[in-house]
C-alpha positions as CSV (number, residue, x, y, z in Angstrom):
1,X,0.0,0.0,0.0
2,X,1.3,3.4,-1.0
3,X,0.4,6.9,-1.7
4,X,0.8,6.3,-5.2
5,X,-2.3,3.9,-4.9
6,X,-4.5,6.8,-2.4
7,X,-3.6,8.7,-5.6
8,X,-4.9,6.4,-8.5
9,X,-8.0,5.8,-6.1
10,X,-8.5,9.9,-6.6
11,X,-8.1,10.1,-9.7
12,X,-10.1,6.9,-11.4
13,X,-12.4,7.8,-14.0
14,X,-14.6,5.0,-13.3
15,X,-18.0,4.7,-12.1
16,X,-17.9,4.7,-8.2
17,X,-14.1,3.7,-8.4
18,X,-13.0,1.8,-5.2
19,X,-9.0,0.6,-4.2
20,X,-9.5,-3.1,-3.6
21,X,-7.4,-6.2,-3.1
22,X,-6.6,-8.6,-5.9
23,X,-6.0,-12.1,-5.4
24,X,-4.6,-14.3,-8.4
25,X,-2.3,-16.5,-10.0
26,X,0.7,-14.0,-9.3
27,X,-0.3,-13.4,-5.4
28,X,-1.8,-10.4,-4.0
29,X,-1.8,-6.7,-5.0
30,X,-3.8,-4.0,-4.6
31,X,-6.3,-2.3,-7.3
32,X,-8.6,0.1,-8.4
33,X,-11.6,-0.1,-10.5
34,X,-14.9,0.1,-10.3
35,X,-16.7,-0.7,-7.7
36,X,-19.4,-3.1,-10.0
37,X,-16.8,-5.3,-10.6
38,X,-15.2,-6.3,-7.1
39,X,-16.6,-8.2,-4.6
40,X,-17.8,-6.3,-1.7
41,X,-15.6,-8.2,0.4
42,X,-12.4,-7.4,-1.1
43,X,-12.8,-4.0,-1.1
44,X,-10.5,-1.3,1.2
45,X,-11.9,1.6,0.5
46,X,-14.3,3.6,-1.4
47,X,-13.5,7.0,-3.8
48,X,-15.9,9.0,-1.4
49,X,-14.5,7.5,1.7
50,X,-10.4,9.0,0.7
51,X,-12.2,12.2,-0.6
52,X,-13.9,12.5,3.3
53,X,-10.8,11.5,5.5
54,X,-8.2,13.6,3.2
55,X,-10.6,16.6,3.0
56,X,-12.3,19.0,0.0
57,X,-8.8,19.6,-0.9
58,X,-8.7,16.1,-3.2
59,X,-11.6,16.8,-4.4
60,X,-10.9,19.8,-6.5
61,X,-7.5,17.7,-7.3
62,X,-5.7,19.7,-4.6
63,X,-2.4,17.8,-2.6
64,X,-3.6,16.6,0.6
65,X,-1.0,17.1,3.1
66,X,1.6,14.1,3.2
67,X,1.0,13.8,6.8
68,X,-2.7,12.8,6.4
69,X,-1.6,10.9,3.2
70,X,0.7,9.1,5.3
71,X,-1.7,8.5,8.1
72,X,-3.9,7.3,5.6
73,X,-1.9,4.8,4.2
74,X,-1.3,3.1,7.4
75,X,-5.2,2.8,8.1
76,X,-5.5,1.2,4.5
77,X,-2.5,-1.1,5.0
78,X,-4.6,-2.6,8.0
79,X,-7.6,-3.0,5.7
80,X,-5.9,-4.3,3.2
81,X,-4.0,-6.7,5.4
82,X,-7.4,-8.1,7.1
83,X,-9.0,-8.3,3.7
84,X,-6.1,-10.1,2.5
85,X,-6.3,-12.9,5.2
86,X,-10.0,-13.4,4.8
87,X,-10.0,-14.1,1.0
């Protein structure tokens, strides 16, 4: 989990766009698409949800402020982690 994928979960263009983790042949990863295609279960986080805990600022495509990025990240890691275990 890194900033990079806060920042793709930001600025998706898909409908209702959600970071979610990926299970496959080559292991696990982490993903963003829409949120249609992902099983409820596997996802971390929602578009709206970032947008809410990093403030207005990313929604007019503003930098959040790399300490709430950062904090961020670390609460997503968790997610991710859990999620990971359970699928």
């Amino acid at each position: 989990m890194t900033r990079d994928h806060v920042a793709q979960l930001l600025a998706s263009g898909a409908v209702d766009p959600v970071m979610y983790v990926l299970r496959d042949e080559d292991g696990v990863s982490i993903a963003v698409g829409s949120e249609f295609r992902v099983n409820d279960r596997h996802v971390i986080a929602h578009h709206h949800e970032a947008v809410d805990e990093l403030g207005s600022a990313a929604e007019y495509g503003e930098e959040p402020s790399a300490e709430d990025v950062a904090s961020y990240v670390e609460f997503l890691q968790g997610e991710a982690e859990r999620i990971a275990e359970d699928i």
